[in-house]
C-alpha distance (Angstrom), angle and dihedral (degrees) to the residues before:
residue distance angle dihedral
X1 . . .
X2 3.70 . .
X3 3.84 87.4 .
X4 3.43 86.8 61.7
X5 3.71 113.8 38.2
X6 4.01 95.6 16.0
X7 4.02 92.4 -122.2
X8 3.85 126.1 110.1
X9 3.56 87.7 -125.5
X10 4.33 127.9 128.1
X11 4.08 110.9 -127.7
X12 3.77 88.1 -111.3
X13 3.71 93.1 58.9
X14 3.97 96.9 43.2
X15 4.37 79.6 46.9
X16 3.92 85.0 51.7
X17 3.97 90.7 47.4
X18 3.40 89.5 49.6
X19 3.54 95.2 46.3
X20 3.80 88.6 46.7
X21 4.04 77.2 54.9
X22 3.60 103.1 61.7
X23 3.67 98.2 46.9
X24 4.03 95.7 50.6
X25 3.65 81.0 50.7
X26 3.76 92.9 45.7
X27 3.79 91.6 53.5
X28 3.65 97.7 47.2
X29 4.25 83.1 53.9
X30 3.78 87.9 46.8
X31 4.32 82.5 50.4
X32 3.59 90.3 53.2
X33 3.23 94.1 44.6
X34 3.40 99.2 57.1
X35 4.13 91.4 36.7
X36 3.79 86.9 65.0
X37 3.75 101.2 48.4
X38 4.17 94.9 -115.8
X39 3.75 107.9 174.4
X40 3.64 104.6 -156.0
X41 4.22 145.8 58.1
X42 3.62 127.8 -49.4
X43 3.57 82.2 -104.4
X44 4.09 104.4 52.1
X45 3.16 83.4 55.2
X46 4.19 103.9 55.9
X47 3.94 77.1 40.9
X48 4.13 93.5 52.8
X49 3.98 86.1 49.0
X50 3.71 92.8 46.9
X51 3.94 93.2 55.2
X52 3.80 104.5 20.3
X53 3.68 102.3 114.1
X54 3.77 99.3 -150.7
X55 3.86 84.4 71.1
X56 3.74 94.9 56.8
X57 4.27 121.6 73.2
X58 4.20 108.1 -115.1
X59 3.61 93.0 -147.9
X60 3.66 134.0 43.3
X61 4.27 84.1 -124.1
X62 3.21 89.9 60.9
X63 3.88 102.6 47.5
X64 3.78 88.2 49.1
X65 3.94 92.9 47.3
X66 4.20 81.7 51.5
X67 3.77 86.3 51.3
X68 3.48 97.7 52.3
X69 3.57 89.0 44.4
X70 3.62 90.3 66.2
X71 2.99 105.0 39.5
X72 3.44 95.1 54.8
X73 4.03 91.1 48.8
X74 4.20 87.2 57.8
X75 3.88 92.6 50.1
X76 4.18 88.1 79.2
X77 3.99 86.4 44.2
X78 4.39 101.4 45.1
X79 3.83 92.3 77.4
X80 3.85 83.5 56.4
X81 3.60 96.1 50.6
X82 3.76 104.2 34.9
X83 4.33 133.8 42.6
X84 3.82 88.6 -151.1
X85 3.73 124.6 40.7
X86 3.88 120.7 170.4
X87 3.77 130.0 -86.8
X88 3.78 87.2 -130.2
X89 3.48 134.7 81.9
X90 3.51 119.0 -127.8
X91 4.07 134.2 -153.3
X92 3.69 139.4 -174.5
X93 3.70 117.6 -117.4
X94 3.96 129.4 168.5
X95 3.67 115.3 -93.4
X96 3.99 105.8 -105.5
X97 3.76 122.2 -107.2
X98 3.92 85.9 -121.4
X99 4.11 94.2 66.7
């Protein structure tokens, strides 16, 4: 495995961290869930931020100005996450018509 994912780590203990993972993340959910007064299942509510409009951009501006946005925000964070980050800058740009 450490070919693969550069840690000294079995698969079942990288499955167990990743496990581990995805209930953290499920109880901060459940915390914001109950934060914002949502009245319903765990489900409902992935379902209500799937289809909620107010979570999705109107215009194709403003999804690529959210893009940016984040991408911008990780660019302080990649040297935290990764040993090697690339020589060369990167940018986001709408997909053209053509593709």
């Amino acid at each position: 495995m450490k070919h693969f994912t550069t840690l000294d780590l079995t698969a079942e203990e990288i499955h167990r961290i990743g496990l581990d993972e995805v209930a953290r993340i499920r109880g901060e959910m459940a915390q914001v869930i109950e934060e914002v007064g949502f009245e319903g299942s765990f489900d409902e509510f992935l379902t209500f931020l799937r289809t909620d409009p107010r979570f999705y951009p109107k215009t194709a501006d403003e999804l690529l100005r959210e893009a940016a946005y984040i991408s911008k925000k990780m660019d302080g964070k990649l040297p935290a996450l990764f040993k090697t980050l690339p020589r060369q800058p990167y940018t986001v740009e709408a997909v053209p018509d053509s593709i």
